[in-house]
C-alpha positions in Angstrom: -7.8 -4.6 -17.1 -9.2 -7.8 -18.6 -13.4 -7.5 -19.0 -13.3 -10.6 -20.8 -12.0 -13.5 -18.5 -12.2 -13.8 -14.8 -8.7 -14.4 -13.7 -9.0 -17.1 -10.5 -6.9 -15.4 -8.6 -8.1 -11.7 -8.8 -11.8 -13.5 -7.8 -9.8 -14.9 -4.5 -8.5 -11.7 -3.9 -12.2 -9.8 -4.1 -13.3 -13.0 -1.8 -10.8 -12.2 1.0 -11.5 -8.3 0.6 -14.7 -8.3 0.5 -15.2 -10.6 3.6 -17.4 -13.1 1.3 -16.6 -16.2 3.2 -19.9 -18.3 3.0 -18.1 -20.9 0.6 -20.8 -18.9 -2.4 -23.8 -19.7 -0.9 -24.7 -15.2 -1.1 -23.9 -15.8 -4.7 -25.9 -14.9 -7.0 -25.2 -17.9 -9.2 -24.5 -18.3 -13.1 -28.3 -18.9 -13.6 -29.1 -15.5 -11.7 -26.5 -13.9 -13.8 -27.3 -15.4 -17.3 -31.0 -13.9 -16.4 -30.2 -10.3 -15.5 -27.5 -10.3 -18.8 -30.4 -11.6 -21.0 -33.2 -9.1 -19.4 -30.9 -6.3 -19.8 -29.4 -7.0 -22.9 -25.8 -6.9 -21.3 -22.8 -9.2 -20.8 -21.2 -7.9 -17.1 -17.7 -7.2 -17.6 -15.2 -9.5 -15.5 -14.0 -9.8 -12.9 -17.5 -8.2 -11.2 -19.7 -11.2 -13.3 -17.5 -14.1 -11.7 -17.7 -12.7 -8.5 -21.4 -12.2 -8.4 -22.2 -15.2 -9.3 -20.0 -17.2 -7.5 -18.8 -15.3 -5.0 -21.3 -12.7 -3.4 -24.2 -10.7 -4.2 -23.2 -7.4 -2.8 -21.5 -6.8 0.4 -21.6 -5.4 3.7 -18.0 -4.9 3.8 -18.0 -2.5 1.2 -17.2 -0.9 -0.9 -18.6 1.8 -0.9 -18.7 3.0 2.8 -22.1 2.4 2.7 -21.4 -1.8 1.4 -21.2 -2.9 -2.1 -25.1 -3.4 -3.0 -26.5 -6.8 -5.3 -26.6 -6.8 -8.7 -30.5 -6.1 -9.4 -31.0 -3.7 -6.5 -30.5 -0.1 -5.7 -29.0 1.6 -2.7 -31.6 2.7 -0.2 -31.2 6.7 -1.0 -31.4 6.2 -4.8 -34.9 7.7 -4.9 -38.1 7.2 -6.2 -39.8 9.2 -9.7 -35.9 8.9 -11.5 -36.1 8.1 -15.2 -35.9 4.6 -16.3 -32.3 2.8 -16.1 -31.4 1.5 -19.5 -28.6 -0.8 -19.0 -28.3 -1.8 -23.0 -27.6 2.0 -24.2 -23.9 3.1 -24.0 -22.8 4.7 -20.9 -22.6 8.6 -22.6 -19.1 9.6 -21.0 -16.2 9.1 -22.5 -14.4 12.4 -19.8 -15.2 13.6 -16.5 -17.6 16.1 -16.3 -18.4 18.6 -13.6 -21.8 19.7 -14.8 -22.0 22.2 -11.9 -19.9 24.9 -13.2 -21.7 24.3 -17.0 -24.4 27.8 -16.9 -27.0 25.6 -19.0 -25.8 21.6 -18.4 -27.9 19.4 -20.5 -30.1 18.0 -17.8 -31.5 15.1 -20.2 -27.9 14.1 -20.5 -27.1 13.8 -16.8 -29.9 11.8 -16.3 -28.5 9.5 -19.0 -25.1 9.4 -16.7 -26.5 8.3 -14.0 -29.5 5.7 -15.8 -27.4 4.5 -19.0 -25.2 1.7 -19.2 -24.2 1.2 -15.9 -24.9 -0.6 -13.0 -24.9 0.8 -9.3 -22.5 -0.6 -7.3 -23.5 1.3 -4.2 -23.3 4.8 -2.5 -21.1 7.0 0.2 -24.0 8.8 1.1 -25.2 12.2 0.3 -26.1 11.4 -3.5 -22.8 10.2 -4.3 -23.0 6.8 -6.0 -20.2 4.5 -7.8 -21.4 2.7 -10.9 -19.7 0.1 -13.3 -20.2 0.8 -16.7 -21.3 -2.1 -18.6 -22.1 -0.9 -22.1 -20.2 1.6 -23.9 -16.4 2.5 -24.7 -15.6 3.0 -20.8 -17.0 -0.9 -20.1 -15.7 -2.4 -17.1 -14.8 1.2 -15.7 -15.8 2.5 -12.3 -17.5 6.1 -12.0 -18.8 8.2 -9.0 -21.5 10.5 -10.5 -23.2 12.6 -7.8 -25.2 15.6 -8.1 -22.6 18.0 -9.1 -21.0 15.8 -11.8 -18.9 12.2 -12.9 -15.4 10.8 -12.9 -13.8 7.8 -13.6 -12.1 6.2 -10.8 -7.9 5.5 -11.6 -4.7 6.8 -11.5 -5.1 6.7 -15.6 -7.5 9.1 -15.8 -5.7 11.3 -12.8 -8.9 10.0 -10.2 -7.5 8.4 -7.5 -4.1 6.3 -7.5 -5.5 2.8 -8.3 -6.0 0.7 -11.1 -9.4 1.3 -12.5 -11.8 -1.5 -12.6 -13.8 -3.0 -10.6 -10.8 -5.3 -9.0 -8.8 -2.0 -8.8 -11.4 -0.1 -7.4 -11.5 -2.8 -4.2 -7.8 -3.3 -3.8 -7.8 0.8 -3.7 -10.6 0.9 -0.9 -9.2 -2.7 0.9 -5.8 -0.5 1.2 -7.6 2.2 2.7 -7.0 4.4 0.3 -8.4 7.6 -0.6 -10.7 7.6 -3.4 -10.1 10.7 -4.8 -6.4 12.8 -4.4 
């Protein structure tokens, strides 16, 4: 999984995926990317960087189920009164972790899951939300972090059988795939 450099092909296999056919013009461009990375204080990990900005904004397509949502938004059940999202601080997972069966689970720390170093990519409903981590030792990783915990998406890490990333993650899903075995 290369984070670093956007490899051409990969970004015309997301286009096709994802259904993003308007020859860019629901990108978000290099500009609108340069702006959210310097507002933030992150660099987006590639391939997802490329494709935003010259590809597509989000997606109705998906993934998730519900579409893959833009770069600076939120999907429409996220909530209101949640804590702050700091993209900058490191994502604080380096393992899954199924803070449901914990008897005491740190609740300032599972807010950092779900508001640290990560953007939202979108949701499957009923609280359950993928993010790409963008700061932190798991950079360029997918995670679904719901209510009851957080896992890394990939057959790596036993969570699912695709590649992780965020061009794994859509190949898995544009197969049809389940997400989780």
């Amino acid at each position: 999984m290369d984070t670093e450099h956007a490899d051409p092909a990969v970004i015309t296999e997301l286009r096709d995926a994802l259904c993003a056919d308007d020859e860019g013009k629901s990108a978000l461009g290099w500009p609108g990317v340069h702006a959210f990375e310097a507002e933030h204080g992150v660099t987006l990990p590639e391939p997802y960087r490329t494709f935003v900005a010259e590809v597509s904004d989000g997606s109705f397509a998906g993934p998730p189920d519900c579409g893959l949502v833009a770069l600076a938004a939120l999907p429409s059940d996220w909530g209101d009164g949640r804590p702050e999202r700091v993209l900058a601080k490191p994502f604080p997972l380096t393992a899954a972790w199924l803070w449901e069966e914990d008897e005491e689970p740190d609740e300032e720390l599972i807010d950092r899951v779900f508001n640290d170093g990560s953007i939202v990519l979108g949701t499957d409903g009923c609280g359950a939300y993928w993010h790409l981590v963008v700061t932190g030792p798991h950079r360029g990783q997918v995670w679904m972090i719901t209510g009851e915990g957080a896992a890394p998406f990939g057959a790596e890490f036993g969570q699912g059988g695709g590649e992780a990333g965020f061009a794994g993650w859509v190949r898995h899903w544009s197969a049809g795939e389940p997400w989780f075995e």
